[in-house]
Structures are given as C-alpha cells and as structure tokens.
N, CA, C and O of each residue as an XYZ file, in Angstrom:
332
protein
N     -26.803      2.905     -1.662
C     -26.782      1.464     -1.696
C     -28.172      0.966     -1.311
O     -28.506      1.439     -0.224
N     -29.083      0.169     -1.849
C     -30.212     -0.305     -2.209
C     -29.446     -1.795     -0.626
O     -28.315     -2.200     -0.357
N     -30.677     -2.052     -0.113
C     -30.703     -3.056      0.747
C     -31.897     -4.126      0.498
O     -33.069     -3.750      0.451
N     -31.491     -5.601      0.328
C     -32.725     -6.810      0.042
C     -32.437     -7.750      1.265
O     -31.358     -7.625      1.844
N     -33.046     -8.374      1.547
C     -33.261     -9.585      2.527
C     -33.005    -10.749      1.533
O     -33.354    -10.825      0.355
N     -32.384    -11.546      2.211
C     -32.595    -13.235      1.316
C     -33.375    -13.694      1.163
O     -33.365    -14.692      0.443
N     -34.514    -13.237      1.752
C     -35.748    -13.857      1.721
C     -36.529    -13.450      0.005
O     -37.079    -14.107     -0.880
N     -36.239    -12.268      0.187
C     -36.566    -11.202     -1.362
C     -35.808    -11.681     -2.526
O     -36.347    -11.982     -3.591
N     -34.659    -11.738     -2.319
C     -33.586    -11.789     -3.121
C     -34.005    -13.429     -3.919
O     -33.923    -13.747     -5.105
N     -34.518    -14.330     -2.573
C     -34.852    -15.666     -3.290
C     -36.178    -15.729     -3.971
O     -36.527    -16.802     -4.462
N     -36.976    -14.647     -4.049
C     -38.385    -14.472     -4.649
C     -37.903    -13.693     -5.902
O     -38.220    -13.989     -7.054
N     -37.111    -12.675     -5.545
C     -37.313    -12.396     -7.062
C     -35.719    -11.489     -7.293
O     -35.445    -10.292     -7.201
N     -34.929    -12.657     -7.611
C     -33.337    -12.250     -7.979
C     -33.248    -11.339     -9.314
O     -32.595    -10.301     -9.205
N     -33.769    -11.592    -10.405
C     -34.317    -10.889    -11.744
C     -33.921     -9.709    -11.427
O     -32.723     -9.445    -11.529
N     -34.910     -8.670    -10.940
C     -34.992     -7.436    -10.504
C     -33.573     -6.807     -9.556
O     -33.108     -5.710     -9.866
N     -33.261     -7.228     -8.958
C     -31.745     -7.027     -8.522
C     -30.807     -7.136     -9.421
O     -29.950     -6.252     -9.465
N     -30.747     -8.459    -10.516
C     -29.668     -8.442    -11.237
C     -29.459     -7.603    -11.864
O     -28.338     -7.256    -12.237
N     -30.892     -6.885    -12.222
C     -31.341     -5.990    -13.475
C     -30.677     -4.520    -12.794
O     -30.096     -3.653    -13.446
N     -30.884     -4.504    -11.595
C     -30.566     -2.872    -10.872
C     -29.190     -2.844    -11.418
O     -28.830     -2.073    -12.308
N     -28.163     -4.052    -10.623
C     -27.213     -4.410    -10.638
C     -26.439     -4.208    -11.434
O     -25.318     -3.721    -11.289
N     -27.118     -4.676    -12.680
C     -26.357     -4.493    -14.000
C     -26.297     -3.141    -15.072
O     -25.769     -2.930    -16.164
N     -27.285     -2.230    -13.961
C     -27.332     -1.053    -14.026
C     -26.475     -0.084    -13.587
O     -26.395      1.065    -14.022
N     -25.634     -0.741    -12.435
C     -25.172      0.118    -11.707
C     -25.302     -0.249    -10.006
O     -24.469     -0.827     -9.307
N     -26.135      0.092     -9.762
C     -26.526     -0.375     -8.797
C     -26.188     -1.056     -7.668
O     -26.227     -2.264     -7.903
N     -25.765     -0.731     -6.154
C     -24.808     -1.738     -5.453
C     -25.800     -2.265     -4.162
O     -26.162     -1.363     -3.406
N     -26.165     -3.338     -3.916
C     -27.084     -4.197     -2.935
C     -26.395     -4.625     -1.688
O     -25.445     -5.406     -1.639
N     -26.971     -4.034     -0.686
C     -26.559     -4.971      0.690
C     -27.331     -5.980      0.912
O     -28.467     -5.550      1.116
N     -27.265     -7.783      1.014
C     -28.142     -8.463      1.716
C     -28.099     -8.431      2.915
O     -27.101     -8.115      3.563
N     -29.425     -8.830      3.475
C     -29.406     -8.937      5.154
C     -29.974    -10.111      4.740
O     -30.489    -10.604      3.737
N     -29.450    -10.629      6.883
C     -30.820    -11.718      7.295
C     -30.867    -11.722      8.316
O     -29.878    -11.973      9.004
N     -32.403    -11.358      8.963
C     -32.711    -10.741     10.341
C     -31.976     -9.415     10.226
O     -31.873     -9.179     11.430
N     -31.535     -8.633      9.769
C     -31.284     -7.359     10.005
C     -30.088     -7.416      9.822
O     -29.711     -6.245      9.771
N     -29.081     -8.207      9.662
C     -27.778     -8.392     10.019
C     -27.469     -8.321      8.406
O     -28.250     -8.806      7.587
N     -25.875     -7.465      7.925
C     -25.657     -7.785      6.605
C     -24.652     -9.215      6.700
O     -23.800     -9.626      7.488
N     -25.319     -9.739      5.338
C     -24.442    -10.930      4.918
C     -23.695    -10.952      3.985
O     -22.768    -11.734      3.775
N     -24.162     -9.841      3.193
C     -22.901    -10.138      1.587
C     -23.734     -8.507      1.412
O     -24.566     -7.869      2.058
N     -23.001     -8.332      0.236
C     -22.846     -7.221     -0.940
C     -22.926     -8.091     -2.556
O     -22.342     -9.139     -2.833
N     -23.837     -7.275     -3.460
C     -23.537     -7.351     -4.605
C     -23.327     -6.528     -5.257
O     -24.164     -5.627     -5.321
N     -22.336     -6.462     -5.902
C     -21.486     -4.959     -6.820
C     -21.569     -5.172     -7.884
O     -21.432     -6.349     -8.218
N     -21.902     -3.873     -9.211
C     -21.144     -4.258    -10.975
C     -19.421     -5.007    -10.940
O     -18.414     -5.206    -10.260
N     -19.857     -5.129    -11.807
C     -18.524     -5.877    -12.259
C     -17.798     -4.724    -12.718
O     -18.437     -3.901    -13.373
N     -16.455     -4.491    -12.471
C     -15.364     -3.546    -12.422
C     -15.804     -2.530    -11.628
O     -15.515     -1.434    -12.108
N     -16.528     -2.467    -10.356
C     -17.123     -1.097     -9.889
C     -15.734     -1.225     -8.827
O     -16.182     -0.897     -7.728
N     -14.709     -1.453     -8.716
C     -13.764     -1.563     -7.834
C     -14.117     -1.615     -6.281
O     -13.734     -0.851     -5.394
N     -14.945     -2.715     -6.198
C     -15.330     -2.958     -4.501
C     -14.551     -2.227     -3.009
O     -13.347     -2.193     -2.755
N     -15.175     -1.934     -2.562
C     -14.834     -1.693     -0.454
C     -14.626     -2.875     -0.243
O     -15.337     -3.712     -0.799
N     -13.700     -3.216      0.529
C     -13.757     -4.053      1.243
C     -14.041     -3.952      2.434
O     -13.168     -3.275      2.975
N     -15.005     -4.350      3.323
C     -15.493     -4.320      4.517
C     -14.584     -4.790      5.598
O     -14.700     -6.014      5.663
N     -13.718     -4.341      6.487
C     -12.745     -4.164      7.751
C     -13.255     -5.154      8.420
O     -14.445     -5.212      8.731
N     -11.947     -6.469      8.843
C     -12.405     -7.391      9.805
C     -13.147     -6.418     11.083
O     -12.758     -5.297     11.410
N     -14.158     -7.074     11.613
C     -14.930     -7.058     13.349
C     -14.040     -6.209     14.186
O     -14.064     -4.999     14.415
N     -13.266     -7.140     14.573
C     -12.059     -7.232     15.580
C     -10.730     -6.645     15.274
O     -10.447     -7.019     14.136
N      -9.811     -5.924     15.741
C      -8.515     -5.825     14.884
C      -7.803     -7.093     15.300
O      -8.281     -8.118     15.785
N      -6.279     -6.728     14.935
C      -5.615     -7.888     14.986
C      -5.687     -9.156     14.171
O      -6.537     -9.310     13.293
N      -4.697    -10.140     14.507
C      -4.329    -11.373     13.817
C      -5.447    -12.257     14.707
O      -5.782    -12.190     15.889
N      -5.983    -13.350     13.292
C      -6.802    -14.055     14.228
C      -6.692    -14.669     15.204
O      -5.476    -14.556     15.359
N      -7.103    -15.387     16.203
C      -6.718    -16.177     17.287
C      -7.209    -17.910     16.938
O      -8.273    -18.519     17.059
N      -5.690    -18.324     16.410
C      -5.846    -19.414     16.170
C      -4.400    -20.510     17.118
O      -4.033    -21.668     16.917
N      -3.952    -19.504     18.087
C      -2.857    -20.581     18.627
C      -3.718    -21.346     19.581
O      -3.195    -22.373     20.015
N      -5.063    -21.037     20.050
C      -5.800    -22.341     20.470
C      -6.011    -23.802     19.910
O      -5.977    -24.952     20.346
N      -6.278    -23.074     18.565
C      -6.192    -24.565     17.633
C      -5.864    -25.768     18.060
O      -5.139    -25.407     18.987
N      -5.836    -26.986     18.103
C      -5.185    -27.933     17.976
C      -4.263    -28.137     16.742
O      -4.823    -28.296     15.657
N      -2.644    -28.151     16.807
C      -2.177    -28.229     15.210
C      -1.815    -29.848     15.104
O      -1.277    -30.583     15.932
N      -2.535    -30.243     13.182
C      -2.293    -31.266     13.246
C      -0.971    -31.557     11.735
O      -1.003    -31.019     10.629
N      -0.258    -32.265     12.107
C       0.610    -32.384     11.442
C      -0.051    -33.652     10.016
O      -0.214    -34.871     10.058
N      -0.212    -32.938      9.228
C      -0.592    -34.183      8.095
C       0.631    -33.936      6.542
O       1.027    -32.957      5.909
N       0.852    -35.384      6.479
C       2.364    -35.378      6.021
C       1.941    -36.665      4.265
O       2.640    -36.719      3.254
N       1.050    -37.211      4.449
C       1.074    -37.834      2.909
C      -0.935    -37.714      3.316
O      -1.573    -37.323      4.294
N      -1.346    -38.347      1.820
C      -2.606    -38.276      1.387
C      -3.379    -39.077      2.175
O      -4.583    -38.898      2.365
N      -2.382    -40.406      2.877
C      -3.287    -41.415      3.891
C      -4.107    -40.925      4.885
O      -5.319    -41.048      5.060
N      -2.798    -40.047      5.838
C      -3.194    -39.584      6.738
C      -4.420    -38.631      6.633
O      -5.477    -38.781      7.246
N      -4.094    -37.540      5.688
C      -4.889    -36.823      5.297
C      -6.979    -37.457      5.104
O      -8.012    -37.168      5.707
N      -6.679    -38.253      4.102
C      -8.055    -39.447      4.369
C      -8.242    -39.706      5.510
O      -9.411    -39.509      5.845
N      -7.347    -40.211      6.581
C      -7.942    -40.993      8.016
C      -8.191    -39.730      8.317
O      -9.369    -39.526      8.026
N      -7.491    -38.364      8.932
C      -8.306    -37.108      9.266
C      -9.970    -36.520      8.716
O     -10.938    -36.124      9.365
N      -9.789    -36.651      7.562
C     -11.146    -36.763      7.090
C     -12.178    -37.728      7.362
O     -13.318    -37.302      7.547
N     -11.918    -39.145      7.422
C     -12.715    -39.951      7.861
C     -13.168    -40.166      8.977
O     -14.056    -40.948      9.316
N     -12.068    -38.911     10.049
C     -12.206    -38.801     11.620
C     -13.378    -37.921     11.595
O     -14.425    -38.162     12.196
N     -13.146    -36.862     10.853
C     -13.816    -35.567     10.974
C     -15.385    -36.070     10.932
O     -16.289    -35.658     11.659
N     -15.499    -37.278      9.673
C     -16.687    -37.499      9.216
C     -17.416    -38.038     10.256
O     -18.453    -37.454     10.570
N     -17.027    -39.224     10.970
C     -17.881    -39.940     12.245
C     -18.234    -38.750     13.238
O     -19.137    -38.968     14.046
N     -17.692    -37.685     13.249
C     -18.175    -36.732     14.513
C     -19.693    -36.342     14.183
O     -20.747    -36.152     14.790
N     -19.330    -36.337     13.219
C     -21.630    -35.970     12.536
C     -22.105    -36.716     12.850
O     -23.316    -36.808     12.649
C-alpha cells in the first residue's frame, strides 16, 4: 500500500488516480495520522475496526424528541445561533 499526504494528494491527484486505476491501493495521512484510503473499484475493501470496542457512548446525549417539520426548523435555527 503506497502512502500520500493531503498536502501531495492536493498538488498532484492525477498521478494517484493513475496508480489507482492501476491497481494500486493509497493510504492518506495528515501529520502522520491516516485519514482515508483510496481503493480500485471492485478491489473488495478492509474495512478498518472501530478505535475502541463496544457500542458507542451516546446515553450522555441529550435526547431530543422532534415530532413534525416545525419543530425540526426551530431545532435547526437553535443549532444555527450557537455559531
């Protein structure tokens, strides 16, 4: 597996597509860290194993009950003033 930076990848994508479409399977990084994979098409992908095991931890959440499209808008229009 061939490894590019985003930084590369945004200078010169061409040359990757070209590996790519060769065969070819790409890890991106940024800062060292991977961010994505690019695979052929039908190369039947890995899927990369959540971090952590387990179910996520979302009973912290706040749950909000949204029940027609109004509400739904005023939630959104809430969300929006926080920016």
């Amino acid at each position: 597996m061939k490894t590019i930076t985003v930084g590369q990848l945004r200078q010169n994508p061409t040359e990757m597509l070209a590996d790519v479409e060769s065969g070819a399977t790409y890890r991106i990084t940024r800062h060292d860290r991977e961010v994505g994979r690019v695979v052929p098409p039908g190369s039947g992908a890995v899927l990369t194993p959540p971090k952590k095991p387990g179910p996520a931890r979302t009973s912290r959440l706040e749950q909000m009950d949204v029940e027609t499209a109004e509400s739904l808008d005023a939630l959104i229009d809430e969300m929006k003033s926080d920016w």
